[in-house]
mmJSON file of the N, C-alpha and C atoms, coordinates in Angstrom:
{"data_MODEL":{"atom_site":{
"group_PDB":["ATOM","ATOM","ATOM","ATOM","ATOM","ATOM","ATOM","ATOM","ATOM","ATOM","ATOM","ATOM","ATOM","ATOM","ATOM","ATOM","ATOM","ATOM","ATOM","ATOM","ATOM","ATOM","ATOM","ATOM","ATOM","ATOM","ATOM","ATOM","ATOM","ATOM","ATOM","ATOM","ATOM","ATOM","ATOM","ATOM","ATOM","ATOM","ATOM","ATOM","ATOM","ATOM","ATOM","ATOM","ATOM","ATOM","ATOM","ATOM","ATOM","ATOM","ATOM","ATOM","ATOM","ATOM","ATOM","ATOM","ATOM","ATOM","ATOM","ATOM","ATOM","ATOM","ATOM","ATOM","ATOM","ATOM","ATOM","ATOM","ATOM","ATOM","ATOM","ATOM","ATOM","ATOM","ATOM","ATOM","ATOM","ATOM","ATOM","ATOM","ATOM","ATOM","ATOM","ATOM","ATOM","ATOM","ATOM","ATOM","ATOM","ATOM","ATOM","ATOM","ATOM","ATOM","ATOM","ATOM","ATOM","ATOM","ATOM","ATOM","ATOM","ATOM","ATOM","ATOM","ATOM","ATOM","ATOM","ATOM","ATOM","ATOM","ATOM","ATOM","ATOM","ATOM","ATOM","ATOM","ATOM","ATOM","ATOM","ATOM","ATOM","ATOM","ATOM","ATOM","ATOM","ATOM","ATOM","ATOM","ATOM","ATOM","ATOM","ATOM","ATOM","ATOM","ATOM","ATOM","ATOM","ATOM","ATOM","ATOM","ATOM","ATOM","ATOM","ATOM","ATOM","ATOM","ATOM","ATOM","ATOM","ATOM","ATOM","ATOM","ATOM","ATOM","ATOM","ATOM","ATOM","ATOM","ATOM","ATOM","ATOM","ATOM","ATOM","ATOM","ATOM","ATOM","ATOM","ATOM","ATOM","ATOM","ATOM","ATOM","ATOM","ATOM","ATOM","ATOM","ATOM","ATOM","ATOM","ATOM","ATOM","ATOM","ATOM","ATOM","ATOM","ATOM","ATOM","ATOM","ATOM","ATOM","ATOM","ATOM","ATOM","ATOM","ATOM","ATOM","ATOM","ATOM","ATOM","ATOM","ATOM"],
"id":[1,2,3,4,5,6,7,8,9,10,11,12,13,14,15,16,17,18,19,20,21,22,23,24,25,26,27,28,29,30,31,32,33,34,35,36,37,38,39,40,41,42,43,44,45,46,47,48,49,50,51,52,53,54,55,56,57,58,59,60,61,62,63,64,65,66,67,68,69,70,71,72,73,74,75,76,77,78,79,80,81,82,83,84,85,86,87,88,89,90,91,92,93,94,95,96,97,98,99,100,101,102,103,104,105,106,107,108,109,110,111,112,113,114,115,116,117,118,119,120,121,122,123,124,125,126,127,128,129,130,131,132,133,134,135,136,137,138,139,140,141,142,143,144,145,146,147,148,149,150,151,152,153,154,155,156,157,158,159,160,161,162,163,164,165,166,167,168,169,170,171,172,173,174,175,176,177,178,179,180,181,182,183,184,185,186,187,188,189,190,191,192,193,194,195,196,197,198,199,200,201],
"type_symbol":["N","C","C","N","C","C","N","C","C","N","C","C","N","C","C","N","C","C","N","C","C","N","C","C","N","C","C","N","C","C","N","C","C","N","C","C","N","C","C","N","C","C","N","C","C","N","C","C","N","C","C","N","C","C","N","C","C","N","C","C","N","C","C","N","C","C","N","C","C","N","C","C","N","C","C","N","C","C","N","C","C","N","C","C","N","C","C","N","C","C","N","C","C","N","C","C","N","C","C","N","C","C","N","C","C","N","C","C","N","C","C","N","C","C","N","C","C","N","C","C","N","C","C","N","C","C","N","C","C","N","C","C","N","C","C","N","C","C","N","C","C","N","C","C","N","C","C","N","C","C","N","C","C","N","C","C","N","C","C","N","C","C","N","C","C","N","C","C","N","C","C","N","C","C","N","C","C","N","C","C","N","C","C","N","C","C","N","C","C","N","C","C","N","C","C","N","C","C","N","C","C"],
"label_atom_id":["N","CA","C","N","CA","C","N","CA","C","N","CA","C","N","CA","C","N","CA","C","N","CA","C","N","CA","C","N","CA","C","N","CA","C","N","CA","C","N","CA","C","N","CA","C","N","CA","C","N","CA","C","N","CA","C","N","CA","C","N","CA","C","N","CA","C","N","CA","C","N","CA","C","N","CA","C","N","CA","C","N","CA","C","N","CA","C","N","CA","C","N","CA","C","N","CA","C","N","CA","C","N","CA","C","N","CA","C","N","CA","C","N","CA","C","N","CA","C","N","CA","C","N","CA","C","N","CA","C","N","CA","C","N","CA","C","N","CA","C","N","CA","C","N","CA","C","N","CA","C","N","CA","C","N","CA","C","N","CA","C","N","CA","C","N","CA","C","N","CA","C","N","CA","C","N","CA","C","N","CA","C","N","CA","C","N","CA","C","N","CA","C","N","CA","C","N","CA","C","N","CA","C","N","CA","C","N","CA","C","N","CA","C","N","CA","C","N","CA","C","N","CA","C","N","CA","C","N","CA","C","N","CA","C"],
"label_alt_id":[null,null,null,null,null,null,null,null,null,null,null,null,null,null,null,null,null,null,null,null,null,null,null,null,null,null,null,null,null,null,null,null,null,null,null,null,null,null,null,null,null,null,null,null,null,null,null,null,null,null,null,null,null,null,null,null,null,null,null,null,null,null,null,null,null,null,null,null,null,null,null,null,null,null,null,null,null,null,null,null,null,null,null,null,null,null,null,null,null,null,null,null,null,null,null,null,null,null,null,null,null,null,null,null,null,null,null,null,null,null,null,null,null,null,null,null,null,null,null,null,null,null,null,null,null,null,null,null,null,null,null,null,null,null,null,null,null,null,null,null,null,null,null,null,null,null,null,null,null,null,null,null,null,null,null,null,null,null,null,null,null,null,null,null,null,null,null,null,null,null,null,null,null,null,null,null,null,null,null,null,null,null,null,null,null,null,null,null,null,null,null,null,null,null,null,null,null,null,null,null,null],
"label_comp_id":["UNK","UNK","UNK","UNK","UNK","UNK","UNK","UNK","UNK","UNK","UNK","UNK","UNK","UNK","UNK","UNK","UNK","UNK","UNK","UNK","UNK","UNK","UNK","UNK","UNK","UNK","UNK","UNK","UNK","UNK","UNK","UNK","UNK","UNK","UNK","UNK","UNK","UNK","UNK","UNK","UNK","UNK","UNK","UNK","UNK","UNK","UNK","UNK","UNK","UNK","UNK","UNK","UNK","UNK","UNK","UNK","UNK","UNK","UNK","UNK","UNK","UNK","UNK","UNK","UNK","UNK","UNK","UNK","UNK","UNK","UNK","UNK","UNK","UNK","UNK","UNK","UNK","UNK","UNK","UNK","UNK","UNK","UNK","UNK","UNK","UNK","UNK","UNK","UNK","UNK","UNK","UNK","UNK","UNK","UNK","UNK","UNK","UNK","UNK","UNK","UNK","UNK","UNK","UNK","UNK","UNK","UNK","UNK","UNK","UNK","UNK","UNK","UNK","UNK","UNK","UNK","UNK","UNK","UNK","UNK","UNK","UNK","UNK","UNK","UNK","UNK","UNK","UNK","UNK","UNK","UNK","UNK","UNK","UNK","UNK","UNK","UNK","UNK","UNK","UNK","UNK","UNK","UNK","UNK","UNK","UNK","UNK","UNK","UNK","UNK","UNK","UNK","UNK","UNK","UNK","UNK","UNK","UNK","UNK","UNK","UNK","UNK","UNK","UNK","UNK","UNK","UNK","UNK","UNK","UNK","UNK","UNK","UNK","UNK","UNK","UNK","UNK","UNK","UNK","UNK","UNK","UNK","UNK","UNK","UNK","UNK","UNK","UNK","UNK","UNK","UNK","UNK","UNK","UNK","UNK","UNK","UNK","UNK","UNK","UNK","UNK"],
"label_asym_id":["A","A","A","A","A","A","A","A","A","A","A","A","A","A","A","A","A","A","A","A","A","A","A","A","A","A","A","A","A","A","A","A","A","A","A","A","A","A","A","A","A","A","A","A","A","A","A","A","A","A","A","A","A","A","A","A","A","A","A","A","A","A","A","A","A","A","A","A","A","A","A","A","A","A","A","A","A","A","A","A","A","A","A","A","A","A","A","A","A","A","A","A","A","A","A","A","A","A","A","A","A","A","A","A","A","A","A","A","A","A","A","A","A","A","A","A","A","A","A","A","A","A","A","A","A","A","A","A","A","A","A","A","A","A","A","A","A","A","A","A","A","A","A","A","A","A","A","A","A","A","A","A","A","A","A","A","A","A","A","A","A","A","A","A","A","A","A","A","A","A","A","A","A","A","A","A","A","A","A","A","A","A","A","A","A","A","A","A","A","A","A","A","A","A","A","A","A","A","A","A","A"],
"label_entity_id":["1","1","1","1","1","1","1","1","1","1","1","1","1","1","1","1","1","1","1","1","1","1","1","1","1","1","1","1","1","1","1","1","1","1","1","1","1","1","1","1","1","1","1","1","1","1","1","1","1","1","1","1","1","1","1","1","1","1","1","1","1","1","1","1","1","1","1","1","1","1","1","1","1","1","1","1","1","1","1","1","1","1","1","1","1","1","1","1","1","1","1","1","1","1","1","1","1","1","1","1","1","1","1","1","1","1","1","1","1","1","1","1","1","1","1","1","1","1","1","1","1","1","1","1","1","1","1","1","1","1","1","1","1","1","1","1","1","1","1","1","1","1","1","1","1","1","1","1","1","1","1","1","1","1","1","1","1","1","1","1","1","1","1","1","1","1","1","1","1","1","1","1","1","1","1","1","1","1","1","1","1","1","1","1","1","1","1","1","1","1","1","1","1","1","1","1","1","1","1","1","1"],
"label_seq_id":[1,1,1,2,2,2,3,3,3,4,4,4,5,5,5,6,6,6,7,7,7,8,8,8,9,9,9,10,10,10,11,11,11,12,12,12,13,13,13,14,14,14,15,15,15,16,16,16,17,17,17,18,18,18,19,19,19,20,20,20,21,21,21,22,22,22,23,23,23,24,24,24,25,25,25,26,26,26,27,27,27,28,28,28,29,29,29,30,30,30,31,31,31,32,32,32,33,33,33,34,34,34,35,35,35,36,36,36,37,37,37,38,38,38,39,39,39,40,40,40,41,41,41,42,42,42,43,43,43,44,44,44,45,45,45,46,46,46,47,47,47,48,48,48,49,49,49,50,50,50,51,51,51,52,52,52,53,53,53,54,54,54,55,55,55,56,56,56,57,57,57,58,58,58,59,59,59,60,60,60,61,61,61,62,62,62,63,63,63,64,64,64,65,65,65,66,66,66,67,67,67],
"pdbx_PDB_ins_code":[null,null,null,null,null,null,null,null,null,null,null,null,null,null,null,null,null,null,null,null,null,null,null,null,null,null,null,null,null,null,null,null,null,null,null,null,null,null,null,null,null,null,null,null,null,null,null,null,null,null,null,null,null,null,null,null,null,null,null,null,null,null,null,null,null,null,null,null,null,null,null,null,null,null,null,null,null,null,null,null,null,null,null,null,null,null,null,null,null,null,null,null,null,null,null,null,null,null,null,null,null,null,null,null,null,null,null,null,null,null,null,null,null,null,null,null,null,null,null,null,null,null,null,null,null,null,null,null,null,null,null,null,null,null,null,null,null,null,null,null,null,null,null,null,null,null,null,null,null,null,null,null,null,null,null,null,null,null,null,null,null,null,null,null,null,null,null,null,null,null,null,null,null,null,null,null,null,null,null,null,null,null,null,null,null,null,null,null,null,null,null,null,null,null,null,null,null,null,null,null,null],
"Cartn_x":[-5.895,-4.872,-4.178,-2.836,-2.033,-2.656,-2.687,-2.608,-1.852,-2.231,-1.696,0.121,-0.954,0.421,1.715,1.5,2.269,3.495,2.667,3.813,4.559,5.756,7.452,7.093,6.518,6.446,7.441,7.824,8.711,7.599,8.668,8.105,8.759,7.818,8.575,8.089,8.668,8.289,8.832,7.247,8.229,7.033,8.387,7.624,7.904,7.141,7.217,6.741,7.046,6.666,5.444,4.35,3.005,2.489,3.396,2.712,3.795,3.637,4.403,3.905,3.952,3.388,4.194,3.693,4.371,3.123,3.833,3.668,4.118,3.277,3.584,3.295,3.436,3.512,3.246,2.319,1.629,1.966,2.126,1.959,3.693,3.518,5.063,5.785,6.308,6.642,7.869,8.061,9.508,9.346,8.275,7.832,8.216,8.392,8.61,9.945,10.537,12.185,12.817,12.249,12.776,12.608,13.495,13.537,12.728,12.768,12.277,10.373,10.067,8.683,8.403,8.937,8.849,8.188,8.989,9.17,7.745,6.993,6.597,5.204,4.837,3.791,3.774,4.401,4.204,3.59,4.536,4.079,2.496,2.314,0.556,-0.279,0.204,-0.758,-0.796,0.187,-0.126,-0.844,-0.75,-1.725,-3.081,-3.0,-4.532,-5.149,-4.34,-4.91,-5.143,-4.294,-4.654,-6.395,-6.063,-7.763,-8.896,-8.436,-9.467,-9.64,-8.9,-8.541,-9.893,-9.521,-10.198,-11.701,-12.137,-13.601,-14.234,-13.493,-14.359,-14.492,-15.241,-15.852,-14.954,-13.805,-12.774,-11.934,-11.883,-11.154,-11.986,-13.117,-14.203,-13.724,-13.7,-13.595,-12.456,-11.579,-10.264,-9.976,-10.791,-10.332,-11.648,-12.253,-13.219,-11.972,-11.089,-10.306,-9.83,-10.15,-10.215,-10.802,-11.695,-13.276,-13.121],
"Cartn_y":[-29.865,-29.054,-29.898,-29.836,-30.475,-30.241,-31.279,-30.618,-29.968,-28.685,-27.521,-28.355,-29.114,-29.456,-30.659,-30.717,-31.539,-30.831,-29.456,-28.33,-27.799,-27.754,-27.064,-25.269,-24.293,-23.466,-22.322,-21.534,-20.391,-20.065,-19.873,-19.287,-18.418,-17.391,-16.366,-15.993,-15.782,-15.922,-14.007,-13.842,-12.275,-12.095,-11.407,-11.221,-9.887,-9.153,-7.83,-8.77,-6.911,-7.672,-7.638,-7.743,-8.492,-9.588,-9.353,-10.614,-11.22,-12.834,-13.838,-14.406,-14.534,-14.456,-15.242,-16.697,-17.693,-17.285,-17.335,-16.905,-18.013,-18.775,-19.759,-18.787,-18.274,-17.803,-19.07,-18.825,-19.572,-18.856,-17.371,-16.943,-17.06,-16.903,-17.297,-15.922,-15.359,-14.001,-13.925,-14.614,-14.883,-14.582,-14.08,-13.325,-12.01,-11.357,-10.387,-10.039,-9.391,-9.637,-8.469,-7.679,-5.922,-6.516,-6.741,-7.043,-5.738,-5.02,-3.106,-3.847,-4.339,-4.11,-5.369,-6.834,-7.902,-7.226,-7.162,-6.536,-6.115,-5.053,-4.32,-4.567,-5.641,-6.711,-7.571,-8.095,-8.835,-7.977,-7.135,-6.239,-5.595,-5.277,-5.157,-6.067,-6.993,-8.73,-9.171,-8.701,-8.851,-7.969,-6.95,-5.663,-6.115,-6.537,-6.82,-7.958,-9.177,-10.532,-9.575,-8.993,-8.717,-7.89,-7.053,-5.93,-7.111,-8.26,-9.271,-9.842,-10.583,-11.229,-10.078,-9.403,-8.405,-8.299,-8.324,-8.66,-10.04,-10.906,-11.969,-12.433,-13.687,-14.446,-14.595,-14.999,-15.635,-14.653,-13.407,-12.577,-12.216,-12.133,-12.172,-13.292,-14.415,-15.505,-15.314,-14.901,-14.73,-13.462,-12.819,-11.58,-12.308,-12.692,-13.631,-14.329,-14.838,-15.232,-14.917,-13.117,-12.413,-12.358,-12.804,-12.093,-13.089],
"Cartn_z":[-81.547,-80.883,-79.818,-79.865,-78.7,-77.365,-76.561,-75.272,-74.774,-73.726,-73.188,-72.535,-71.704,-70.754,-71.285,-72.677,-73.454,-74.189,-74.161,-75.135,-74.075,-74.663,-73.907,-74.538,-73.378,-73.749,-72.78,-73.515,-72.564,-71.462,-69.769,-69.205,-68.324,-67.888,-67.015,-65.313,-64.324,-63.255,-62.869,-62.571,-62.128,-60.843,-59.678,-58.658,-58.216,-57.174,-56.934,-55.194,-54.407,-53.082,-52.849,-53.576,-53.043,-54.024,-54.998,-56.224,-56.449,-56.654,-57.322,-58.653,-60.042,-61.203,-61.993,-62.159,-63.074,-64.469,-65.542,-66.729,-67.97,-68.442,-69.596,-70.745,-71.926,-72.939,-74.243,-74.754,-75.937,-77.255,-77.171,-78.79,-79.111,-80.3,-81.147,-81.173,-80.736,-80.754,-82.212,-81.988,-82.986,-84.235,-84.732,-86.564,-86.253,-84.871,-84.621,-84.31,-86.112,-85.355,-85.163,-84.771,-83.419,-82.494,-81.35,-80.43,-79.886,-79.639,-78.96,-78.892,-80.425,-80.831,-79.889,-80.343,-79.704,-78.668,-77.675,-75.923,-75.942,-76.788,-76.522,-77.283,-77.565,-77.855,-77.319,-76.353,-75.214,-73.592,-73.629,-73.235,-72.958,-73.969,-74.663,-74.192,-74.614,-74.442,-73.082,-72.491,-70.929,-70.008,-70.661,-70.019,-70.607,-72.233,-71.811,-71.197,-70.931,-70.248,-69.267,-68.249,-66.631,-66.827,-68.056,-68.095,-68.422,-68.833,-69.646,-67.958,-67.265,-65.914,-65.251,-64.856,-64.117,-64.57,-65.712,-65.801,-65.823,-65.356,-65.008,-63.916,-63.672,-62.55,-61.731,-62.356,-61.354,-60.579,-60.856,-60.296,-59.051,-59.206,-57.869,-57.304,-57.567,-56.541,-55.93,-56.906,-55.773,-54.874,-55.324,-54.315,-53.003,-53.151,-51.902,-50.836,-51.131,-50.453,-49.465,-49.344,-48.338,-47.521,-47.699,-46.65,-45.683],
"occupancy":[1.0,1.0,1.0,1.0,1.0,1.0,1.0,1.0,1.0,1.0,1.0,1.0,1.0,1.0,1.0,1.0,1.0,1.0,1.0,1.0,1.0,1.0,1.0,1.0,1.0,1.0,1.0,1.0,1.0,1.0,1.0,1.0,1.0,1.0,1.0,1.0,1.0,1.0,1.0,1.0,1.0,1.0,1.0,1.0,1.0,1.0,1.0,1.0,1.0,1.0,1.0,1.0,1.0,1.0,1.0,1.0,1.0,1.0,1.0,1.0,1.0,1.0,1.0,1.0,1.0,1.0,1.0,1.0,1.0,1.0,1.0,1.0,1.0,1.0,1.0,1.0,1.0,1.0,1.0,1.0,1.0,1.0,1.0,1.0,1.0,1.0,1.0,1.0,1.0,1.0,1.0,1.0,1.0,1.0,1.0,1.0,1.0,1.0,1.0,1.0,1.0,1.0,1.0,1.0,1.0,1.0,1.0,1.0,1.0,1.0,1.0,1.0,1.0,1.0,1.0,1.0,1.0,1.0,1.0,1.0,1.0,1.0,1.0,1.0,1.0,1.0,1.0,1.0,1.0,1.0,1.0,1.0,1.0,1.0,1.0,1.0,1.0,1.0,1.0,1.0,1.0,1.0,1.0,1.0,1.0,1.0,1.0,1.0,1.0,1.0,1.0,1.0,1.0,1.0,1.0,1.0,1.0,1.0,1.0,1.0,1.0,1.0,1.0,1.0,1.0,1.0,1.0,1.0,1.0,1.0,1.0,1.0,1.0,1.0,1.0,1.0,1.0,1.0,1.0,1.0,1.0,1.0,1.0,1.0,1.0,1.0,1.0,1.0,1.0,1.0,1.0,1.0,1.0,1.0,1.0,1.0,1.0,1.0,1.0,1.0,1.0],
"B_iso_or_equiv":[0.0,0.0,0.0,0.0,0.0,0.0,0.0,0.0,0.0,0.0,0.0,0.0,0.0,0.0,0.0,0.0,0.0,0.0,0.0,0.0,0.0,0.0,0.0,0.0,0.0,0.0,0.0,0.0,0.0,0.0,0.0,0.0,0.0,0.0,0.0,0.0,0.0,0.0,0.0,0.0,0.0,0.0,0.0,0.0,0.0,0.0,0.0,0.0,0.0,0.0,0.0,0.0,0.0,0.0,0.0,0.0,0.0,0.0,0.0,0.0,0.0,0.0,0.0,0.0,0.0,0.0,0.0,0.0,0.0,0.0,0.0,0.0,0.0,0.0,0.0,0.0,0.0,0.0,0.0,0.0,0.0,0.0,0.0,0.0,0.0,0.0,0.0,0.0,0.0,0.0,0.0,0.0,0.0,0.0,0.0,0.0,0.0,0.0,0.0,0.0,0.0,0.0,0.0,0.0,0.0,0.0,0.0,0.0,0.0,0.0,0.0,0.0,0.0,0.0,0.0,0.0,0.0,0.0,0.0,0.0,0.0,0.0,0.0,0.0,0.0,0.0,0.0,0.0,0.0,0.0,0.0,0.0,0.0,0.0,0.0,0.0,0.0,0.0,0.0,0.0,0.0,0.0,0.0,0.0,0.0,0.0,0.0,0.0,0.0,0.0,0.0,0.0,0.0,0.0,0.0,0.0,0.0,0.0,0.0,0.0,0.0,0.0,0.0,0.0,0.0,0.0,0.0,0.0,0.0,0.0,0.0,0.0,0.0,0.0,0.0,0.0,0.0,0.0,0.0,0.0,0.0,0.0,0.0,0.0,0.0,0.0,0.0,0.0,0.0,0.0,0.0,0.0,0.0,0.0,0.0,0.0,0.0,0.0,0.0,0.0,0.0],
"pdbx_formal_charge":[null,null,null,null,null,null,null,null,null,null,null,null,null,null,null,null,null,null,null,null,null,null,null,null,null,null,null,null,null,null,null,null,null,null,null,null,null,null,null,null,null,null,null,null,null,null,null,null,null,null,null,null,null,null,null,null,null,null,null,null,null,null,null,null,null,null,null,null,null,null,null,null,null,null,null,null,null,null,null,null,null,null,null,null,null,null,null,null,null,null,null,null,null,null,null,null,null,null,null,null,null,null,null,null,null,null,null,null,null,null,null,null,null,null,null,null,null,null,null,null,null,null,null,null,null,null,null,null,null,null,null,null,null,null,null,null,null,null,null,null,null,null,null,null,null,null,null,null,null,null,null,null,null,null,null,null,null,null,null,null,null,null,null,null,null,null,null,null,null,null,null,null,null,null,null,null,null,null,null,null,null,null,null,null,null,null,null,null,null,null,null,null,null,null,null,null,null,null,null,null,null],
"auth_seq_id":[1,1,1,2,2,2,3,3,3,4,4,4,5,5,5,6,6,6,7,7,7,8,8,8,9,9,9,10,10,10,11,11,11,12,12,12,13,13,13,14,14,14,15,15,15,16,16,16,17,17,17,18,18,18,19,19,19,20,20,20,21,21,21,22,22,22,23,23,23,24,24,24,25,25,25,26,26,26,27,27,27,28,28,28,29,29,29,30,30,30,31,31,31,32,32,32,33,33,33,34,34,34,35,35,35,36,36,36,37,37,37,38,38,38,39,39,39,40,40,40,41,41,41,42,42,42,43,43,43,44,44,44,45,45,45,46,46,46,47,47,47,48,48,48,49,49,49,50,50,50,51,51,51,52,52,52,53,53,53,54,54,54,55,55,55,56,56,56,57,57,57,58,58,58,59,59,59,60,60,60,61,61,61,62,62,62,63,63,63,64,64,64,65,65,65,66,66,66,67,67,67],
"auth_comp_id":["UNK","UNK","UNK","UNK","UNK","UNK","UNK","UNK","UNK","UNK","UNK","UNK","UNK","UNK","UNK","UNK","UNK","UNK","UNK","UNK","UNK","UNK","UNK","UNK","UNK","UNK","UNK","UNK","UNK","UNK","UNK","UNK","UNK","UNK","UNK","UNK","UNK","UNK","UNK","UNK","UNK","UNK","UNK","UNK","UNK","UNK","UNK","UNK","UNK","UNK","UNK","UNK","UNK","UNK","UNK","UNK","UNK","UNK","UNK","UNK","UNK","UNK","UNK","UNK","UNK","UNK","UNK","UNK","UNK","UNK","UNK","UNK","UNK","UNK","UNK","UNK","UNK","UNK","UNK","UNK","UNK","UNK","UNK","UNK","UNK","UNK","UNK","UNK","UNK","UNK","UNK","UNK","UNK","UNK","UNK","UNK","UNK","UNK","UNK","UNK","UNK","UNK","UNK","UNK","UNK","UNK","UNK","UNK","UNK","UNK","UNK","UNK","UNK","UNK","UNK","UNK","UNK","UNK","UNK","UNK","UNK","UNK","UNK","UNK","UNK","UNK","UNK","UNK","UNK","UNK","UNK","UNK","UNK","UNK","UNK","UNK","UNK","UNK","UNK","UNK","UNK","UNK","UNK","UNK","UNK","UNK","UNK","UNK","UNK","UNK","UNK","UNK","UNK","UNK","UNK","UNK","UNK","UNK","UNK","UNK","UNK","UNK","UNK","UNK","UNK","UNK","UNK","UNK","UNK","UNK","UNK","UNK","UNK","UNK","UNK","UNK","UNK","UNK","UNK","UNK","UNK","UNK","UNK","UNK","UNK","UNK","UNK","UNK","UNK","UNK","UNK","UNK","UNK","UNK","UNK","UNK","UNK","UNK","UNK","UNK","UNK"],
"auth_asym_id":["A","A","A","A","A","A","A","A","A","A","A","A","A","A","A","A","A","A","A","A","A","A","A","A","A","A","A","A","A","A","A","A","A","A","A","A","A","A","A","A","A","A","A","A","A","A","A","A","A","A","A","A","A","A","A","A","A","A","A","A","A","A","A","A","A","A","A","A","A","A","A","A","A","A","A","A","A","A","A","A","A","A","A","A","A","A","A","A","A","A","A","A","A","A","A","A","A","A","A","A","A","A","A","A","A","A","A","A","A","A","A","A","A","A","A","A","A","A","A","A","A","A","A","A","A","A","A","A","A","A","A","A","A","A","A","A","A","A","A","A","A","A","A","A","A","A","A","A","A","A","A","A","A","A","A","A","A","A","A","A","A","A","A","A","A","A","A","A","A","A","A","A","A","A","A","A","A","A","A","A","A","A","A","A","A","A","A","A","A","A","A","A","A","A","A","A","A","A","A","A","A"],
"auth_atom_id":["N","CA","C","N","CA","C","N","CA","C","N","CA","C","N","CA","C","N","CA","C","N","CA","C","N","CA","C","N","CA","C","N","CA","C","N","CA","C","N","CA","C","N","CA","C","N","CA","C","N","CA","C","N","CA","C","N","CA","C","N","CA","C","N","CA","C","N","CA","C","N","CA","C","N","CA","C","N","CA","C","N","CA","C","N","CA","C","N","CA","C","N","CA","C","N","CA","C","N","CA","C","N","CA","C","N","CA","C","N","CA","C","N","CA","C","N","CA","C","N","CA","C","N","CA","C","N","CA","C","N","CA","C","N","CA","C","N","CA","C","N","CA","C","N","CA","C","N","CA","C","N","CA","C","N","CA","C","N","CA","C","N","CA","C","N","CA","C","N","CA","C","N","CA","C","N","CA","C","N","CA","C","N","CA","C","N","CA","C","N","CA","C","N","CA","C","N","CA","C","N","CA","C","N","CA","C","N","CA","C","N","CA","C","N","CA","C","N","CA","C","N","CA","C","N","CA","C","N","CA","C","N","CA","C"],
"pdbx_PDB_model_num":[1,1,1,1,1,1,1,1,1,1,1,1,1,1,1,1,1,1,1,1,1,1,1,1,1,1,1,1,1,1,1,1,1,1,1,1,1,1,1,1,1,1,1,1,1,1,1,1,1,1,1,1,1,1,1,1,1,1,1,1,1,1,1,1,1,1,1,1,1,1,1,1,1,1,1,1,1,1,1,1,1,1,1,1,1,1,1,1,1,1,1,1,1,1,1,1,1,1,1,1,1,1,1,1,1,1,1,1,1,1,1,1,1,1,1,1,1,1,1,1,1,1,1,1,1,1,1,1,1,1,1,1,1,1,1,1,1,1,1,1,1,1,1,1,1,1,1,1,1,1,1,1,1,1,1,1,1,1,1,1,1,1,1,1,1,1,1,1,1,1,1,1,1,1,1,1,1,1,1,1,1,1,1,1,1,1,1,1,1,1,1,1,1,1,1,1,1,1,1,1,1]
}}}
């Protein structure tokens, strides 16, 4: 497999006022040609990284950052 940081991948930066969120995107969305559905399988896939994010180690470590 290529290395990560070798591939030119789309990315998206979206911020709200307590989060700043750079976003590289790996899957090929482009078999998906409804734009509506596209949207809305990305969509999906990001709700579940954050539910996947949230049960692990590292999300503890970072909310530690607080203390």
């Amino acid at each position: 497999m290529e290395d990560i940081d070798n591939l030119l991948l789309p990315e998206i930066n979206l911020e709200t006022d307590d989060i700043i969120m750079n976003i590289a995107v790996k899957k090929d969305y482009s078999q998906i040609e409804d734009l509506a559905e596209r949207k809305k399988e990305f969509i999906n896939d990001l709700k579940e990284f954050i539910e996947e994010f949230g049960q692990t180690q590292e999300s503890l470590e970072f909310m530690e950052y607080y203390d």
